[in-house]
SERO-4910 file (N, C-alpha, C, O; in steps of 0.05 Angstrom, whole numbers):
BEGIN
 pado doro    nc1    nc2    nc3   cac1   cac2   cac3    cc1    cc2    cc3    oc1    oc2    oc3
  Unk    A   -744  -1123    644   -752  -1144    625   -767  -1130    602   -785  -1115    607
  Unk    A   -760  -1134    581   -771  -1123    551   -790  -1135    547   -791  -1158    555
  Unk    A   -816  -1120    529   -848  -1129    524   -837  -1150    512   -849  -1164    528
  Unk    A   -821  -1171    494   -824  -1183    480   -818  -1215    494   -828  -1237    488
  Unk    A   -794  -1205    519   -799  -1233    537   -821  -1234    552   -832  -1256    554
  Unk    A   -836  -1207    567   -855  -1218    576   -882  -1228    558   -901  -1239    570
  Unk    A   -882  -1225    539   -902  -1238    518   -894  -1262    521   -910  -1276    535
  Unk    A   -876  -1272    515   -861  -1303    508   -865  -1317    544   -870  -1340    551
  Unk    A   -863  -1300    554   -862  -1313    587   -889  -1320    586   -893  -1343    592
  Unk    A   -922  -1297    576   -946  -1302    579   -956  -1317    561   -979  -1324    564
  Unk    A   -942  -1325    542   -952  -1344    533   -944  -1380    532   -958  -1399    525
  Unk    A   -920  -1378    543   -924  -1392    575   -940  -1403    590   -945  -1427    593
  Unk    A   -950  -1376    605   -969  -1381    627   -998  -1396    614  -1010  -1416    621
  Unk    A  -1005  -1374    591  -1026  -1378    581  -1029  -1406    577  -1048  -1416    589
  Unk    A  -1008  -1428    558   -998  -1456    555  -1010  -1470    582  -1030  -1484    583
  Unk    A   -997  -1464    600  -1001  -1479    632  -1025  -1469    635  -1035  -1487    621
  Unk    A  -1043  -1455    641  -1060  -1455    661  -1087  -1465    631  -1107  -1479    635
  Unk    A  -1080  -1456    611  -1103  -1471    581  -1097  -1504    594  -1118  -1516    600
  Unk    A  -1073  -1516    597  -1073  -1555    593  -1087  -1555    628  -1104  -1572    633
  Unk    A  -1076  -1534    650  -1088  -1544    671  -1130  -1545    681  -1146  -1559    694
  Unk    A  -1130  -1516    661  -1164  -1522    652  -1173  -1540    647  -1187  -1552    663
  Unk    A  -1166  -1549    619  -1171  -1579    600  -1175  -1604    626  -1194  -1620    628
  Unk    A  -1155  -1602    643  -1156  -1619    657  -1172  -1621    681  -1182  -1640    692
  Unk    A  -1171  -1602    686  -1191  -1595    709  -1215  -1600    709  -1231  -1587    696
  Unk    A  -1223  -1631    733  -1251  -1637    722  -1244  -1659    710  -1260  -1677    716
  Unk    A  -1230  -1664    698  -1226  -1692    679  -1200  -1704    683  -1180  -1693    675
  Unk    A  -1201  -1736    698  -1179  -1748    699  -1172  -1767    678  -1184  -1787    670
  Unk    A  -1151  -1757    670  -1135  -1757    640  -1130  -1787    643  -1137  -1796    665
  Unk    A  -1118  -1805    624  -1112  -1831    620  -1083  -1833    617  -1068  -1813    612
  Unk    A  -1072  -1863    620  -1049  -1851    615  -1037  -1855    578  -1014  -1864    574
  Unk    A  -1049  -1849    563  -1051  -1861    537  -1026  -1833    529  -1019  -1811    538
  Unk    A  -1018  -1851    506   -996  -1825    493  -1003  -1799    483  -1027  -1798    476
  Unk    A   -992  -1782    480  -1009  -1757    472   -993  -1748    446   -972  -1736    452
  Unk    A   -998  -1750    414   -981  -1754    398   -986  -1711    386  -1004  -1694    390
  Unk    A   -962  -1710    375   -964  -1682    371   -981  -1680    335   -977  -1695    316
  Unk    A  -1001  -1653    334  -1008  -1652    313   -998  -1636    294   -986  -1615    297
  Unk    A  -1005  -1649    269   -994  -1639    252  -1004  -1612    243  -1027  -1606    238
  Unk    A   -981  -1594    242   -983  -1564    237  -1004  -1557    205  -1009  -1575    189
  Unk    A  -1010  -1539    203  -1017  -1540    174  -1039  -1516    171  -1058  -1515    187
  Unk    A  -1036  -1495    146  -1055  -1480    146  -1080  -1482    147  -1094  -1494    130
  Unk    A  -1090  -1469    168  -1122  -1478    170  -1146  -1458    185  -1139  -1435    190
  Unk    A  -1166  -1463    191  -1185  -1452    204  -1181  -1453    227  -1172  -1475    232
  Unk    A  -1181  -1437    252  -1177  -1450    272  -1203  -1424    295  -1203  -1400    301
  Unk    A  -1217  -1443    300  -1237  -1423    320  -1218  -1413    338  -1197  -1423    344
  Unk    A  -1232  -1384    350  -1214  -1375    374  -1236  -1382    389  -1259  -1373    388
  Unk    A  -1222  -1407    411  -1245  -1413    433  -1232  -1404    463  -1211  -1395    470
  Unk    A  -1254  -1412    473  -1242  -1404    511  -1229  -1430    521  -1227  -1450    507
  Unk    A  -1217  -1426    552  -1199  -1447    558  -1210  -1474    567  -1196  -1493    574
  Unk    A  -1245  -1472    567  -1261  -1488    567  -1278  -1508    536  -1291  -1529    535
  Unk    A  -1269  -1484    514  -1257  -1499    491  -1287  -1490    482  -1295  -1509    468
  Unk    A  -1307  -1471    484  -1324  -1461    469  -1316  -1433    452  -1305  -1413    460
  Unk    A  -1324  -1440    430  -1320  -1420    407  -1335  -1399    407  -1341  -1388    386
  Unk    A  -1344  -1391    429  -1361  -1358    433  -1331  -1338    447  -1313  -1340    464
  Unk    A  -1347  -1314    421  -1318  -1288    429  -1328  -1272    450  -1339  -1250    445
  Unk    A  -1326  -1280    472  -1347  -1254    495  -1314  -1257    513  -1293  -1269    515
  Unk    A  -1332  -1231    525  -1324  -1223    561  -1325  -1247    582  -1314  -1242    603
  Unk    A  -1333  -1262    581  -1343  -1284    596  -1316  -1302    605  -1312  -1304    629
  Unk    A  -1304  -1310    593  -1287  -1325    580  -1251  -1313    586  -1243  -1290    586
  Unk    A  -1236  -1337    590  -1203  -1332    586  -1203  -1346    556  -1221  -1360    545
  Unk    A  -1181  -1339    548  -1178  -1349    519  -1141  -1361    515  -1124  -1344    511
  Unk    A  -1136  -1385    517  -1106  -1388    512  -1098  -1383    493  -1113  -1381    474
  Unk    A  -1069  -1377    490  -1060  -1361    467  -1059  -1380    458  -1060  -1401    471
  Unk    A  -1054  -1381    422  -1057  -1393    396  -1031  -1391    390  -1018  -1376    405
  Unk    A  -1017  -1405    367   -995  -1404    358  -1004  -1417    326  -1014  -1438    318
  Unk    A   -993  -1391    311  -1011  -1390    277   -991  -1389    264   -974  -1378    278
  Unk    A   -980  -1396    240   -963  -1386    209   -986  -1378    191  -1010  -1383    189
  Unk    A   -963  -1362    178   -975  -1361    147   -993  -1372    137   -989  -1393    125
  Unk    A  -1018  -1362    137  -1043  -1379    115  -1062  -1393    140  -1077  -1411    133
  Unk    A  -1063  -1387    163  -1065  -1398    188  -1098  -1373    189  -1098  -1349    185
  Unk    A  -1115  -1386    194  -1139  -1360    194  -1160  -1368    224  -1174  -1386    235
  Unk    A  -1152  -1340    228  -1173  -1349    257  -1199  -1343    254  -1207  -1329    235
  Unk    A  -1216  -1353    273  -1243  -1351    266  -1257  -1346    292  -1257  -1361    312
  Unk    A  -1273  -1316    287  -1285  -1314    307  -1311  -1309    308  -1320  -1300    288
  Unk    A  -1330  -1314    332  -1359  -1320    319  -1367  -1314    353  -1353  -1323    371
  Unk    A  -1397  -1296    358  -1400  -1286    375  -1429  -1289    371  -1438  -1291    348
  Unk    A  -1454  -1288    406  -1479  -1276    408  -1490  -1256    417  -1514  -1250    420
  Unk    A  -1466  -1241    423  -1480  -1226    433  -1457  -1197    436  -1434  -1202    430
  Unk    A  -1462  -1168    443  -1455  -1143    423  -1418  -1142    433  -1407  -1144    455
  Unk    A  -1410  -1141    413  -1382  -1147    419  -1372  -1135    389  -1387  -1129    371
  Unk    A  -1340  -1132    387  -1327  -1122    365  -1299  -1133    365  -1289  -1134    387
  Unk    A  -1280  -1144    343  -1254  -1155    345  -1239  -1128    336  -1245  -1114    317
  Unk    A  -1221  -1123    351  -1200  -1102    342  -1170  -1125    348  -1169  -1148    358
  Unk    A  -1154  -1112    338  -1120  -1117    341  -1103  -1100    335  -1103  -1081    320
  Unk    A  -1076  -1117    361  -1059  -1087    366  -1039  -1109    367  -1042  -1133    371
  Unk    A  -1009  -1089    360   -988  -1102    357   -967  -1092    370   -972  -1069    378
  Unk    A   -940  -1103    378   -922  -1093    395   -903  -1073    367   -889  -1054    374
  Unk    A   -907  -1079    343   -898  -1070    330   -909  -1040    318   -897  -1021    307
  Unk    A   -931  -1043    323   -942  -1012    315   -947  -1001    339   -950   -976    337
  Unk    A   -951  -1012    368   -957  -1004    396   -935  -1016    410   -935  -1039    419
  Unk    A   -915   -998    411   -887  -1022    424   -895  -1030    452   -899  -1052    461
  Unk    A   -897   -999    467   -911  -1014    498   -933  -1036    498   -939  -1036    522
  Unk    A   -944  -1048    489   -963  -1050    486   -960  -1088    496   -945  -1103    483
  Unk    A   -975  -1097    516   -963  -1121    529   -996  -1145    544  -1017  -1134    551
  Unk    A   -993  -1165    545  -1013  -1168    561  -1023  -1157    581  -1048  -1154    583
  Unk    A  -1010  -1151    597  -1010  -1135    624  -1028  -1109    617  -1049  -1104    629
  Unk    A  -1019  -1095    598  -1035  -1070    598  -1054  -1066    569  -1068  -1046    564
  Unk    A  -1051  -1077    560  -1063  -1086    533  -1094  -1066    529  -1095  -1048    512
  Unk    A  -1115  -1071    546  -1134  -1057    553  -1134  -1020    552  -1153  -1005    549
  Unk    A  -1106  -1014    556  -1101   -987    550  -1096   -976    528  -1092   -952    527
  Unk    A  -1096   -991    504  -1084   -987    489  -1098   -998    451  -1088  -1003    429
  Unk    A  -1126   -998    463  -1144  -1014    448  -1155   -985    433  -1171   -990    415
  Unk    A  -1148   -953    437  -1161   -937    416  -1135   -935    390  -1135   -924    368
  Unk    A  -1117   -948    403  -1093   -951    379  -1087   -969    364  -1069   -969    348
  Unk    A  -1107   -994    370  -1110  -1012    355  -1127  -1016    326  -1146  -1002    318
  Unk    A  -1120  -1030    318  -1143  -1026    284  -1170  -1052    300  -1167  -1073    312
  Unk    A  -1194  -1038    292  -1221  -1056    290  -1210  -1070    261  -1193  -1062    245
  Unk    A  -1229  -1100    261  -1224  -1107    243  -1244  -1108    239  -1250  -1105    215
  Unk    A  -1275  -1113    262  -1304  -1111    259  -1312  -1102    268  -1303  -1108    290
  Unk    A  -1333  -1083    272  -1344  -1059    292  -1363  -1083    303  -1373  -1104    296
  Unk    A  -1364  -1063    326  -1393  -1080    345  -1417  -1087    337  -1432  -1067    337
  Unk    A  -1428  -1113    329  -1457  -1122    327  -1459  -1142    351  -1441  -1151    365
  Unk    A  -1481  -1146    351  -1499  -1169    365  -1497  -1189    362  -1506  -1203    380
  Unk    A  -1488  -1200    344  -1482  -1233    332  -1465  -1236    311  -1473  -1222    293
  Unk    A  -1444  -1249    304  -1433  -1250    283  -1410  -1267    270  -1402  -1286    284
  Unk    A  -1398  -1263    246  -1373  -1286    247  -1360  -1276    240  -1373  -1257    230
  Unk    A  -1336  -1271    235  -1314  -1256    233  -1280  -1275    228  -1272  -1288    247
  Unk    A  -1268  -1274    210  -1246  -1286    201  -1226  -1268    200  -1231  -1244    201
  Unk    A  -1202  -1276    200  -1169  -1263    203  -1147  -1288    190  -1142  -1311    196
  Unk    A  -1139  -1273    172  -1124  -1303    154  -1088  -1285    160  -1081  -1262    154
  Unk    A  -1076  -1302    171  -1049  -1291    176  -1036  -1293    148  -1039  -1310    131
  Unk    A  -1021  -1272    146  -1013  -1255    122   -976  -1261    123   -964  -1269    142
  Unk    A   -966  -1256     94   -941  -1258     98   -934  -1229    116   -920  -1231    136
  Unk    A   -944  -1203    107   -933  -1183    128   -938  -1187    160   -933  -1169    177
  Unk    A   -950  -1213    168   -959  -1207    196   -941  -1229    201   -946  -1241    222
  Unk    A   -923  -1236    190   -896  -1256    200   -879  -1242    208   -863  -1253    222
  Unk    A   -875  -1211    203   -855  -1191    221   -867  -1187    243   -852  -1175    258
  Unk    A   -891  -1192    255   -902  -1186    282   -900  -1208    300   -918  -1225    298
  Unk    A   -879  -1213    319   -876  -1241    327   -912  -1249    341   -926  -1268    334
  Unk    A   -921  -1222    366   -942  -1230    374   -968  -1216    364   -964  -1201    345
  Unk    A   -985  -1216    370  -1014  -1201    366  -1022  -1208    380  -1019  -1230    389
  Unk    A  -1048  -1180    396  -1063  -1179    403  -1096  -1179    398  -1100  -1168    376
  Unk    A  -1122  -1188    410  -1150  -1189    396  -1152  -1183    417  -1135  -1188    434
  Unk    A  -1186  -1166    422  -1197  -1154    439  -1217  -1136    431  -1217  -1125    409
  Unk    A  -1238  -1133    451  -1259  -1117    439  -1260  -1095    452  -1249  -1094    474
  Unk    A  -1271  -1074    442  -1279  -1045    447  -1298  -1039    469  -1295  -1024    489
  Unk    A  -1322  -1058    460  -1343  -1055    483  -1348  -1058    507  -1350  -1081    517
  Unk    A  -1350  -1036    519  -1353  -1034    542  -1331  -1038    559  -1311  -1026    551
  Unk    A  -1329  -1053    583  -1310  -1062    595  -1298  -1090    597  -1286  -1102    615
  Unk    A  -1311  -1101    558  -1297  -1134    548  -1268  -1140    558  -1259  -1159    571
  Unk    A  -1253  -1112    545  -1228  -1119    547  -1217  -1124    578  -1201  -1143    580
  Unk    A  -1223  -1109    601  -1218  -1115    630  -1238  -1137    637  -1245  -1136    661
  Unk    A  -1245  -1150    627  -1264  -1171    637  -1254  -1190    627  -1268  -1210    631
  Unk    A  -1235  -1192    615  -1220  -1224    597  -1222  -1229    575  -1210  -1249    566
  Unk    A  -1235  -1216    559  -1232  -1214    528  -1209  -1209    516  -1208  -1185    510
  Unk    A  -1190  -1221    511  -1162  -1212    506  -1159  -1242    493  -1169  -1263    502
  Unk    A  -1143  -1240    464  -1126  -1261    463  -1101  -1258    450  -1099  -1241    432
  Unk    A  -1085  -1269    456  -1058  -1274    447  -1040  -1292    420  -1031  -1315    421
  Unk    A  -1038  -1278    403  -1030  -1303    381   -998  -1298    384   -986  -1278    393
  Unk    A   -989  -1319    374   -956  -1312    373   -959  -1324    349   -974  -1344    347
  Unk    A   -940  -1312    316   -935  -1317    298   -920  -1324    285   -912  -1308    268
  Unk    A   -905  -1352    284   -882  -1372    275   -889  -1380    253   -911  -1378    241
  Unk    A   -857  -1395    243   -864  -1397    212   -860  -1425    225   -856  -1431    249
  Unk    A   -864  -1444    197   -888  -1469    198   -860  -1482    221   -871  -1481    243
  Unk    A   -841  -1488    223   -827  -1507    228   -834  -1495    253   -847  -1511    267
  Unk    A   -831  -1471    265   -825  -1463    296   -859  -1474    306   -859  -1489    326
  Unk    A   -877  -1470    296   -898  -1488    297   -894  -1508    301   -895  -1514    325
  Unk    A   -888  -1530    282   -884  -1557    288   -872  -1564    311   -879  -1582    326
  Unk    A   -851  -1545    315   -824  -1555    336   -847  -1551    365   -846  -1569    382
  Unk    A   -861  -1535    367   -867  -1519    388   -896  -1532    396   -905  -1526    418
  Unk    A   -913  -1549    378   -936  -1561    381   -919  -1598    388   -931  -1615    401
  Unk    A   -889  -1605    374   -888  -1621    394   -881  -1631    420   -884  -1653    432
  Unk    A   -866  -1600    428   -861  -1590    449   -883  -1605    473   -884  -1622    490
  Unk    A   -903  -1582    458   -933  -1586    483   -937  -1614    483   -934  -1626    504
  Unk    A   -945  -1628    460   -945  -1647    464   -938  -1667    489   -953  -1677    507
  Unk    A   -906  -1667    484   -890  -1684    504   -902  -1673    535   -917  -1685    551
  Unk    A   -893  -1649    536   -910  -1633    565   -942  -1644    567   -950  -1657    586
  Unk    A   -951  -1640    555   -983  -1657    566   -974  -1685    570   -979  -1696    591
  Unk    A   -962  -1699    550   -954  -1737    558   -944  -1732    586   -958  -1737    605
  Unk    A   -918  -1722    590   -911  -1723    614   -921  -1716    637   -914  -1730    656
  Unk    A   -943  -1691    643   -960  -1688    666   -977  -1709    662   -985  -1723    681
  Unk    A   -986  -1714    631  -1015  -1736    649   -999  -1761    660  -1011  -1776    676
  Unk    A   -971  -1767    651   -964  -1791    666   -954  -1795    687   -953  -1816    700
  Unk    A   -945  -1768    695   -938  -1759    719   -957  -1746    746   -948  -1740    769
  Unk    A   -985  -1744    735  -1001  -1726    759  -1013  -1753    773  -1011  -1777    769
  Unk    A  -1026  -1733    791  -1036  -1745    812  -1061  -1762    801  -1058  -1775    781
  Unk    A  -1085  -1761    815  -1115  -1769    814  -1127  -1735    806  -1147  -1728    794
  Unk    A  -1106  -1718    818  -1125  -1696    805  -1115  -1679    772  -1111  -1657    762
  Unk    A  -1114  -1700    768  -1108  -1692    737  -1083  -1673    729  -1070  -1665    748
  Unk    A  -1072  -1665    703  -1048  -1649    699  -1053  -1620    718  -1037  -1602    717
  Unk    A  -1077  -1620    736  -1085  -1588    734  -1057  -1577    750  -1043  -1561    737
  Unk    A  -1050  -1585    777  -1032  -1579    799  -1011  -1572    783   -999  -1551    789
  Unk    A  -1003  -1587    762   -973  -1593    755   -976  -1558    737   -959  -1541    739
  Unk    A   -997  -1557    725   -996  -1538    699  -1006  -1508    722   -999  -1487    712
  Unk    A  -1013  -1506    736  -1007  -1490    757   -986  -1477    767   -980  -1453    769
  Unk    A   -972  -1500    774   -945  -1492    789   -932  -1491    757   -910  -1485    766
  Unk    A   -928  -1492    737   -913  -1485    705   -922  -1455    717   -906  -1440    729
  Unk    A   -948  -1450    711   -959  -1423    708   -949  -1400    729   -942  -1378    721
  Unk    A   -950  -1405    747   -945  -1394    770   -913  -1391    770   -902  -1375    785
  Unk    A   -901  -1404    758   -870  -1395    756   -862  -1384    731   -838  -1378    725
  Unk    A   -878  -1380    720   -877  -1368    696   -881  -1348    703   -862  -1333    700
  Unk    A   -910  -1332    719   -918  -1312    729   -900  -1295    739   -899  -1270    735
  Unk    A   -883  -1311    755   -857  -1305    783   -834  -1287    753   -829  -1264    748
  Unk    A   -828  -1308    742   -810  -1304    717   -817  -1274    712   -801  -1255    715
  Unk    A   -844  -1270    703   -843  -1244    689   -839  -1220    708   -826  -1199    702
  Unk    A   -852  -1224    736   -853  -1198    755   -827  -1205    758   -819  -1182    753
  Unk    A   -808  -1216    762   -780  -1208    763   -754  -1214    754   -735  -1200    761
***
């Protein structure tokens, strides 16, 4: 399997197990879930519990950005954003990603507190995915990792109403314990998908 399906497979997973978080803990309604509208913007990089701190602490679901699309990252404590690409690091995959962070470009060296922005570029539309991650210490093996995948506006649109329908349908379809089970077993076959 080539780094570029298993990106597409993990981001995937990442999809399922981010909606089975959300839900986890909270029994969903059965109200419609309408898809949002795409559009260049700010978008915090938060965890799958939906706080906007960049630490080790934390899983982070992958994002899906275009052109003019700027992420935003904002931290308390000593940490640094670097990024790495399959295009300048071809091996270079979720799986091992962590190995491969002295070949990555910093975009902010390590402080103690800080905020930090990334505005997706027309040249970063040839990189389908990207990687973020920090330097310090042992962030990056501790879950500091995130994943963007980079579509132009329509594959966006198509692909946020995608999720959409998938969240309407688990919450109308789960149990009492919320979409979590359903976005599990997504994840978990996704997982299966990539190891073989």
């Amino acid at each position: 399997m080539n780094t570029m399906t298993r990106s597409i497979l993990c981001t995937l997973l990442v999809a399922a197990v981010a909606i089975g978080a959300d839900a986890y803990g909270h029994h969903s309604s059965n109200a419609a879930v309408d898809a949002p509208e795409p559009s260049s913007n700010i978008i915090p990089v938060a965890n799958a519990r939906g706080d906007d701190e960049w630490s080790a602490a934390h899983i982070y679901p992958s994002i899906l950005v275009t052109e003019g699309d700027t992420l935003k990252f904002k931290w308390t404590s000593m940490t640094s954003v670097v990024v790495l690409s399959p295009i300048s690091i071809p091996d270079v995959d979720p799986m091992n990603l962590c190995q491969f962070l002295d070949q990555g470009t910093e975009l902010h060296s390590a402080s103690a507190s800080g905020e930090f922005t990334y505005t997706i570029t027309e040249a970063d539309m040839a990189t389908p995915i990207m990687y973020f991650s920090s330097r310090v210490g042992t962030q990056c093996t501790d879950g500091q990792k995130l994943m963007v995948s980079v579509v132009t506006e329509e594959q966006k649109l198509k692909t946020m109403e995608f999720m959409a329908e998938l969240e309407k349908s688990m919450t109308l379809n789960s149990s009492a314990f919320g979409s979590a089970p359903i976005a599990f077993a997504v994840g978990v076959m996704a997982l299966l998908a990539m190891l073989f």
